[in-house]
C-alpha positions in Angstrom: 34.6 -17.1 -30.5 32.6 -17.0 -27.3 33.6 -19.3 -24.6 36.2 -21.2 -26.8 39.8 -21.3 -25.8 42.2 -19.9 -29.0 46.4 -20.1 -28.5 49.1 -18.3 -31.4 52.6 -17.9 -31.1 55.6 -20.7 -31.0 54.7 -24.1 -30.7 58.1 -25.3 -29.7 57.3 -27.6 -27.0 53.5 -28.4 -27.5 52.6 -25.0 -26.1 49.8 -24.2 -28.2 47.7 -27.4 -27.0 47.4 -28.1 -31.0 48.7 -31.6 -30.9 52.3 -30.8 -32.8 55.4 -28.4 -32.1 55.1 -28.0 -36.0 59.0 -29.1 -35.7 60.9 -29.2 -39.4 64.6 -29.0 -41.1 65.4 -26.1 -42.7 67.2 -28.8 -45.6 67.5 -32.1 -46.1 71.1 -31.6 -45.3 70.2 -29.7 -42.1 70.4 -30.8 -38.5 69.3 -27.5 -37.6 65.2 -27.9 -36.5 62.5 -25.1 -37.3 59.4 -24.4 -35.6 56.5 -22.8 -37.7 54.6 -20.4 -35.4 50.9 -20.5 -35.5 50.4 -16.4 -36.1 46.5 -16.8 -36.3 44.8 -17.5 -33.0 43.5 -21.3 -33.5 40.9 -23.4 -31.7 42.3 -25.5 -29.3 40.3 -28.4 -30.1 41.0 -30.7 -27.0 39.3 -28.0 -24.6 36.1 -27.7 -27.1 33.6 -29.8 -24.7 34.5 -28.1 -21.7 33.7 -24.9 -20.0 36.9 -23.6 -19.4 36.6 -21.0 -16.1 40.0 -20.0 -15.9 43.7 -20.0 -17.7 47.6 -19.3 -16.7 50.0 -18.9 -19.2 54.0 -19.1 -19.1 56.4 -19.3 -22.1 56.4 -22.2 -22.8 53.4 -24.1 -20.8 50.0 -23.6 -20.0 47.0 -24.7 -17.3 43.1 -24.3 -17.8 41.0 -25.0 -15.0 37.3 -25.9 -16.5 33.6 -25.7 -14.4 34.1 -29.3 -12.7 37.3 -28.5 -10.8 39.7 -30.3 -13.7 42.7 -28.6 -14.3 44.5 -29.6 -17.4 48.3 -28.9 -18.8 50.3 -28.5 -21.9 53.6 -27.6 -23.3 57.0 -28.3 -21.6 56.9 -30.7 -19.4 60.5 -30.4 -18.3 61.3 -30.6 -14.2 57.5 -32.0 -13.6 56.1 -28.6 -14.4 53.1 -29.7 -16.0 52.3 -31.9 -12.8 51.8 -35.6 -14.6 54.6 -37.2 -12.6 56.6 -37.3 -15.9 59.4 -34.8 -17.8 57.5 -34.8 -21.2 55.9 -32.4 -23.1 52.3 -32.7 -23.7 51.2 -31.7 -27.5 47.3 -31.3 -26.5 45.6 -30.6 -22.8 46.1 -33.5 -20.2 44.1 -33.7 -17.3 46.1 -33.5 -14.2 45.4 -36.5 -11.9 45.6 -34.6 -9.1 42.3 -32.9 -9.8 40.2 -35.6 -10.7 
């Protein structure tokens, strides 16, 4: 898709900017948590109005700076990473104050 901004993989920590970690129990006598992966690339609908210039990628976050200087961030927000003053993850792209 031209110009649109796709993400696959794990969506453990909100990675995939989808707006879930697609978390589940295995059983309903489980404690042990799942994670279905995303192994289609899918439309990360949050980013769909802008024009996204540029993108940086770890394991397990992600930044997208768009054509009016906003740089936005998703994922795992442990250790202020993700640069919202906060140790959260962020399900969907959040727009870093910073770069308002």
């Amino acid at each position: 898709q031209n110009g649109a901004v796709l993400s696959a993989g794990c969506p453990e920590y909100g990675q995939l900017g989808h707006g879930t970690d697609n978390q589940y129990n295995s059983s309903d006598s489980s404690l042990k948590m799942y994670f279905q992966p995303q192994p289609q690339p899918k439309l990360i609908g949050a980013l769909v109005d802008k024009t996204i210039l540029k993108i940086a990628s770890g394991n397990s976050h992600s930044l997208a700076l768009d054509s009016n200087g906003h740089l936005y961030s998703w994922g795992f927000g442990g250790y202020g990473r993700l640069g919202h003053k906060v140790q959260k993850d962020e399900f969907r792209p959040r727009q870093i104050e910073m770069f308002e």
